[in-house]
N, C-alpha and C positions, 0 to 999 in steps of 0.2 A: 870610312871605318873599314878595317881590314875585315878578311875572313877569322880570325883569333878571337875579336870580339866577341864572336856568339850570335846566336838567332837572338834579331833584337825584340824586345814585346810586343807584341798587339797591341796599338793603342785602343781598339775594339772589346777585348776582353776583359768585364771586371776583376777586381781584383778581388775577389776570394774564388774563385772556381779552379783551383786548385787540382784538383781531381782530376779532371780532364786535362790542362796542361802535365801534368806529372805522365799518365799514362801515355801520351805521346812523343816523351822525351827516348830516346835512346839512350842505353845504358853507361857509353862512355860520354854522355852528353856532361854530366857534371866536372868530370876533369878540367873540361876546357872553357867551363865558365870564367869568367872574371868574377874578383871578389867584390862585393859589394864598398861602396865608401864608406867608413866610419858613420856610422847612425844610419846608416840609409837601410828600406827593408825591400828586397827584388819585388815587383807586381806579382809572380807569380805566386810569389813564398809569402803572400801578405796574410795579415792574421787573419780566422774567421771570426775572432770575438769581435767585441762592441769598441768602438773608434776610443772609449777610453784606454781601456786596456793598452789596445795598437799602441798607442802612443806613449805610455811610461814604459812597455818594453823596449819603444825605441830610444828611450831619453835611455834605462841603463842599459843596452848593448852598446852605448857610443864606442865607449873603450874597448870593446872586446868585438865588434867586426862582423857582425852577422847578427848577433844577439839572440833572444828568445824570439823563434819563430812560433808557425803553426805547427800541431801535432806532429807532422813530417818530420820539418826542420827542425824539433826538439830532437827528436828518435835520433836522425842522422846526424848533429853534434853531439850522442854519444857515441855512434858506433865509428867517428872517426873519419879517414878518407875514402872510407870503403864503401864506394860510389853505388853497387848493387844491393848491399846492408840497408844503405839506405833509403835507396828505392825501393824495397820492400819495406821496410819496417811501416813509410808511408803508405803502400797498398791498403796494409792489411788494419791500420788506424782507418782507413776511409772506410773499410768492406761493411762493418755493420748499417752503413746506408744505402746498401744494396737492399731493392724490395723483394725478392726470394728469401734474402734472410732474415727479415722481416715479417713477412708470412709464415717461415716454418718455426719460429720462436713463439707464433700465437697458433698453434690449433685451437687451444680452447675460448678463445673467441669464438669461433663459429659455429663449435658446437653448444654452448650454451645460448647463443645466439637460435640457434634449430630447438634448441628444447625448450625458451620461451615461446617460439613461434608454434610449437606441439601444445604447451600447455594453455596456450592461449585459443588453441583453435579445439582442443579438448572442452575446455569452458565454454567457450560459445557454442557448438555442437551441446553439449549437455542442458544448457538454458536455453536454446531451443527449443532442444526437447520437452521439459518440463513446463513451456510455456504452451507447447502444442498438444501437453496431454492433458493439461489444466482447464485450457480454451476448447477441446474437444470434450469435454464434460458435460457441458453447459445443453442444454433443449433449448433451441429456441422456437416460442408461438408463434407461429405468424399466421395461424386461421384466428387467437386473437384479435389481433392489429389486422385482417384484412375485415373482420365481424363490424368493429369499430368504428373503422373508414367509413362504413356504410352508415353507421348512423351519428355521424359527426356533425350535422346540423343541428342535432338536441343534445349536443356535449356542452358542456360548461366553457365559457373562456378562461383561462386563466388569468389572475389579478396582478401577480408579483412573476415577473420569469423567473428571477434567479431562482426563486425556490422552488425545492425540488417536494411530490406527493406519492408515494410511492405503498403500492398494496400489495402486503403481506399477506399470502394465505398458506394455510398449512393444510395439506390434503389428508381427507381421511379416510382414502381408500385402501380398501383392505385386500387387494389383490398384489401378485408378484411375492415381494419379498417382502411386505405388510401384511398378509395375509394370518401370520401370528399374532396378530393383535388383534384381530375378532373376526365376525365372519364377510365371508366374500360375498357380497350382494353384487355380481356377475361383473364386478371390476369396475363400479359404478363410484364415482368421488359425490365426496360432500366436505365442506370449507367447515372443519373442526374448527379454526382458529383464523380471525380475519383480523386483521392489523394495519390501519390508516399509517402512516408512518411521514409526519410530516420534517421536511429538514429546511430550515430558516435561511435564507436568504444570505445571511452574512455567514454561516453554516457555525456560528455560536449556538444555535442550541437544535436540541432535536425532540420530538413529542409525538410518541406514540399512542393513538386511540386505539380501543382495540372495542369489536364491535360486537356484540351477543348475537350468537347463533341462533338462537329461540326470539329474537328481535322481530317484530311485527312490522313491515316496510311494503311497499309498494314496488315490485318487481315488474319492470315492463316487458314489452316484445320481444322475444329474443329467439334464434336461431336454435334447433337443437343437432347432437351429433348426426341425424340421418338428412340435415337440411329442411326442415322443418321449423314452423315458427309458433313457436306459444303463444297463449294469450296477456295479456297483461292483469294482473292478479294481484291481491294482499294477500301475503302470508310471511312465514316466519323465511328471516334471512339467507340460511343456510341452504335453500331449496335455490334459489339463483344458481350458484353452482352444479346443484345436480342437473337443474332442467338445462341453463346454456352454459354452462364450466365459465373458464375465466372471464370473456367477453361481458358476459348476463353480469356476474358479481361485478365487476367493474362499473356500469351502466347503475346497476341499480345503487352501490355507494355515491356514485356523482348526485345521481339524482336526489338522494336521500341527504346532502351535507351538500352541494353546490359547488364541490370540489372536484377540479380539473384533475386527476391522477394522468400524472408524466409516464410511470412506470408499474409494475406487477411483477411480483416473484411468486412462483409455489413453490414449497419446500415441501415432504414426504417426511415420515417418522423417522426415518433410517440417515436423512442428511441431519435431523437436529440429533439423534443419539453422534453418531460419530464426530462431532463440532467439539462436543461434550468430552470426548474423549481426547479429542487433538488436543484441549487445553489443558490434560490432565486433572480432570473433572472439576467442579463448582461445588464449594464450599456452599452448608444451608444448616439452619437452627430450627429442631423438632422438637415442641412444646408435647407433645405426647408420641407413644409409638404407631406405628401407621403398620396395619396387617392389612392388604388389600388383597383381595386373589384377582378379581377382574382386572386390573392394574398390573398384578402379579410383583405387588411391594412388598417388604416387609422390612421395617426400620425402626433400629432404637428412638429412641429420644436421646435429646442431646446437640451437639456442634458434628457436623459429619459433614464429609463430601462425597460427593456421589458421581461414580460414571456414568455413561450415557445410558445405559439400560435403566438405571435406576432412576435418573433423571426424567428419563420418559413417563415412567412408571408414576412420577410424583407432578409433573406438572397434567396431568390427563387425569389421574385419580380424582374420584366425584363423590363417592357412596360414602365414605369411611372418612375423609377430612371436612371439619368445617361441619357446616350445617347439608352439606350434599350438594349444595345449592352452583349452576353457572357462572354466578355471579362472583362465590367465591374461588372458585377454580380461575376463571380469568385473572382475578388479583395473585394469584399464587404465580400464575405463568409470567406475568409484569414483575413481579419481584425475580423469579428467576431468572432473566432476560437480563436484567438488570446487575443479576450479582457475574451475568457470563458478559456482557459488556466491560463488567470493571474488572473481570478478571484478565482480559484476553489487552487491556490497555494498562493495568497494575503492571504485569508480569513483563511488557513489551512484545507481545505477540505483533502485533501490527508494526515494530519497526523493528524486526529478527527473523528476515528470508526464512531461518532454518527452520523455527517454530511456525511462521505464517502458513506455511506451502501447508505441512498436512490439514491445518485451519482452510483452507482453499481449496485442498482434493474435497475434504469432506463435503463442505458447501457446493461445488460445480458439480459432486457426483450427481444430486438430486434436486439440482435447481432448474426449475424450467423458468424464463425470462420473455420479456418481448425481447423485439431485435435491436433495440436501445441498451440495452443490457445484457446482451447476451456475448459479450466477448469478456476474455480476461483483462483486456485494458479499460473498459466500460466498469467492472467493479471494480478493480484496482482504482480509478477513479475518484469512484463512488467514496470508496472506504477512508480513501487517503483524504478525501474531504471531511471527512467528519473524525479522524483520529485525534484532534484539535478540540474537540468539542467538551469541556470539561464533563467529566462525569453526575456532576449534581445538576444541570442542564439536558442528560439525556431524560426524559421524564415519563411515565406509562401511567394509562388512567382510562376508565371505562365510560366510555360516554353514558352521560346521565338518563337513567333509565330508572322503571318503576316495573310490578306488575301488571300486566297488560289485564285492564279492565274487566276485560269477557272471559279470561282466561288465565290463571292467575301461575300455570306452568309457561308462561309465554312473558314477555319484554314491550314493552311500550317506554316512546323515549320522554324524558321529563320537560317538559317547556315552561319556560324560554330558555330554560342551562342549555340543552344542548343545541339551539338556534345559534345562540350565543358564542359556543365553543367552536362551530363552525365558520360564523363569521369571523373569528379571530383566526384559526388557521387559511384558512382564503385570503384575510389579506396579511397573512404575515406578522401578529401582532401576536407579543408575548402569552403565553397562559403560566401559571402556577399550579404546583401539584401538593398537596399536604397528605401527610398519612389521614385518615378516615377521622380519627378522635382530633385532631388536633383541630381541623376542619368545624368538627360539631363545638366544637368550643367557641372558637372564631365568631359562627353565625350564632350564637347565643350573646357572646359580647355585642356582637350587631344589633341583636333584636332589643337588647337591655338597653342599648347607645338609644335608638329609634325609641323607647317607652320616655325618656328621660329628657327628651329633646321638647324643646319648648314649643308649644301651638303654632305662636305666630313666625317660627324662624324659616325664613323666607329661601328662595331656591339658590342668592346667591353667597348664603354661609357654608351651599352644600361642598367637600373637596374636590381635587378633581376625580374623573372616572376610576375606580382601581380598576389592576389588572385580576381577572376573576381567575378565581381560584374554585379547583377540582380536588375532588379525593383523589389520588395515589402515592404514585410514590418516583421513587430515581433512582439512576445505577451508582448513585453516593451512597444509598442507604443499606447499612448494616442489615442482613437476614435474619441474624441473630440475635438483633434488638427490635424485632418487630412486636 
C-alpha cells in the first residue's frame, strides 16, 4: 500500500470513539483520504447510535458513497469539501461532552444540594434541642430508689412482668410557686392525691385506683428527710408522705394491696394546670353553679370548658360540691382525668409532634420520676404504649372503703371487695367499672336472683366466676351525662 492511501485504522480502537481520532487528525488530512466503497462506513466515522440504526444508514447511503454518518460526518456533507468546516463543525457537536461544560450548565445542583444539607442539619440541631430541654425537665428520685433497695426483702414479688404498676401522686405542698393555694407549712409535702395506676400486660386496658387520703392503713419503718427512722404506726394514709415522702408511700401501698409498684411519679398543682391548658382546656357538665373562695371557683352551670386554673380550682374543691365529702371529690378527679384522657386522644394530641411537645414541657416541667422513668424516651415509651388502649378500657374507681369505725371523718377499706380488687390487679385479671346507680341496681338483681333461687340447688348450677365489678367510671364516659 502506497503512501496516498492514508493512515490505515487501528485495528485497536473501537469504533465509536470518534472524538479522539478526529482531534488528532491534521487539518489537510481529509483531502487525501480515500473514499470510502459504495456502503461501506470508515471505523473512525462509524455511528455512535445503536447497530440498528448503523445499519439501515448503511443499506441507504449505498448509492450515494459515504452516506449518513455520525454527527460529524452529517455536518461535513453539508458544508462540502471544506476540510476545516468540517473539522470544526465536528468539534463543537462533541464539546457539550466535555465535563467543565457540564458542571457550569448546573450550578444549581449544588446549591440546592448545600441547602438540603442546611435545612437538614437545622432540623436536627432543633430536635436536639427540644429533646434536651424536654429530658432536662424531668427530677429524678434516686434517694427514692436508693430508700427502697434497702428494704427490698419485704417488697412484694411481682406476678405478671409484663405489666406495668405505677404510683401517681400529686403533691400538696404549698411552698415555691404553690404557695398560692394555701399556707406554707415550711415547704413540707403531703400526698393530696395517690393513684394506683395499673397497665395490663397486653397494654388493652388500663385501671386506675385511686386511694383516700384519710384511709386508715398501716405505715411501716421508714426513713425521714434528716436520716432518721420512724416507728411503724396505724394512721391515716396521707401522713406516709409527710413523715418519709415517696419511699414510705410506696412501701406502705405495697404492703397494704400486695402489689409490686414498677414505678412512681409526683406531679405539683402547677404541671396538672398547665397539661390543662396545653390541650386547650377540658370540656365538663355543672348540675348547679359552684362559688367557691377556698378553691377560688366560680362557675355557671351548664356545658363549659375550663382552663387550667379553673380546673384546679374544680377537681380540689370539697366544701361547696357534693356533700363536702373526699369520697366525692375523688370521683370528681376520676371523671376529670378521664374526660382529659379522651380529650388529648380524640383531638390526636399523642400522634401530632406540634400539639404533643407543649403536653410534655408541661408534664416534665413538674414531674419528679424514679430513674426508670426519668428520661424522655422512658415516657415517650410509656405513653406510646398505651395510646392504643381504647378509651372505654381506660377505667378510675376508689377502692372500696366505708367509714372507719372509731372515727367516722377517717376511711376504712371494705372487705373482701377490696382483697378482691387487689388480687385481680396482682395477677393481671380484668375488673369492671359501672357508674355508682347502675352498680346498686346490678346487686339488687343479685340479691333478688339469690332469694329466688331454689334450697336445694347445688354448687354445680353455680356460673362461672364473674369479673367483679366496682363503682366508677371511664375516659368513654360523657361529663355531661353524669
Amino acid at each position: 500500500m502506497t503512501d496516498s492511501a492514508g493512515t490505515p485504522a487501528d485495528p485497536d480502537l473501537p469504533a465509536g470513539d470518534t472524538p479522539q481520532g478526529r482531534s488528532q487528525e491534521e487539518p489537510g488530512a481529509t483531502d487525501s483520504k480515500e473514499e470510502p466503497e459504495p456502503g461501506a462506513v470508515p471505523e473512525n466515522d462509524a455511528p455512535q447510535d445503536s447497530g440498528d440504526e448503523g445499519e439501515a444508514g448503511a443499506g441507504e447511503d449505498s448509492a450515494g458513497g459515504g452516506g449518513e454518518d455520525s454527527d460529524g460526518g452529517g455536518d461535513g456533507d453539508q458544508h462540502g469539501s471544506d476540510g476545516k468546516n468540517a473539522v470544526g463543525a465536528q468539534t463543537w457537536a462533541d464539546h457539550p461532552k466535555d465535563g467543565s461544560a457540564s458542571r457550569r450548565k448546573r450550578p444549581w445542583l449544588r446549591w440546592a444540594a448545600l441547602g438540603a444539607s442546611f435545612l437538614v442539619m437545622i432540623s436536627a440541631g432543633a430536635g436536639w434541642w427540644l429533646y434536651k430541654k424536654l429530658d432536662g425537665n424531668i427530677t429524678t428520685d434516686t434517694s427514692a430508689a436508693a430508700e427502697l433497695k434497702v428494704y427490698e426483702k419485704e417488697r412484694p414479688t411481682p406476678v405478671v412482668m409484663d405489666a406495668q404498676n405505677i404510683l401517681l401522686i400529686g403533691s400538696d405542698s404549698r411552698s415555691g410557686d404553690n404557695r398560692e393555694y394555701g399556707r406554707d407549712d415550711g415547704g413540707s409535702q403531703r400526698s393530696d392525691t395517690t393513684i394506683l395506676l395499673h397497665l395490663a400486660a397486653d397494654r388493652k386496658s388500663a385501671t386506675a385506683v385511686s386511694l383516700p387520703r384519710d384511709l386508715m392503713v398501716e405505715v411501716p419503718k421508714c426513713r425521714t428527710g434528716d436520716d432518721k427512722e420512724t416507728r411503724e404506726q396505724f394512721t391515716q394514709f396521707n401522713s406516709a408522705f409527710e413523715l418519709g415522702g415517696t419511699a414510705c408511700t410506696i412501701r406502705t401501698v405495697e404492703r397494704l394491696t400486695g402489689i409490686r409498684i414498677d414505678h412512681h411519679m409526683v406531679v405539683d398543682f402547677n404541671g396538672f394546670k398547665d397539661m390543662v391548658d396545653a390541650v386547650d382546656g377540658v370540656e365538663i357538665c355543672l348540675k348547679e353553679p359552684i362559688d367557691d373562695k377556698d378553691a377560688r371557683l366560680e362557675l355557671p352551670a351548664g356545658r363549659q370548658t375550663l382552663n387550667g386554673e379553673e380546673a384546679l380550682g374544680y377537681v380540689r374543691a370539697r366544701k361547696t360540691l357534693g356533700d363536702g365529702s373526699d369520697t366525692e371529690r375523688m370521683e370528681r378527679q376520676q371523671r376529670f382525668l378521664g374526660a382529659l384522657v379522651n380529650k388529648m386522644q380524640s383531638n390526636g394530641v399523642l400522634l401530632n409532634p406540634t400539639r404533643l411537645y407543649p403536653v410534655l414541657d408541661a408534664a416534665t416541667k413538674s414531674l419528679t420520676t424514679d430513674p426508670g422513668l426519668d428520661s424522655l424516651r422512658d415516657l415517650y415509651d410509656l405513653v406510646r404504649s398505651m395510646r392504643d388502649v381504647p378509651t372505654d378500657q381506660v377505667q378510675f374507681l376508689t377502692v372500696p372503703r366505708q367509714p372507719y369505725r372509731q372515727n367516722v371523718n377517717r376511711d376504712e377499706l371494705v372487705e373482701p371487695d377490696a382483697s378482691e380488687l387487689f388480687k385481680q390487679l396482682r395477677e393481671d385479671k380484668p375488673v369492671a367499672v359501672v357508674p355508682a346507680d347502675e352498680l346498686k341496681e346490678k346487686e339488687e338483681e343479685k340479691e333478688k336472683a339469690q332469694d329466688e333461687k331454689p334450697d336445694d340447688a347445688g354448687s354445680d348450677s353455680e356460673s362461672p366466676t364473674p369479673t367483679p365489678t366496682y363503682s366508677g367510671s371511664s375516659a368513654a364516659d360523657d361529663l355531661c351525662e353524669q
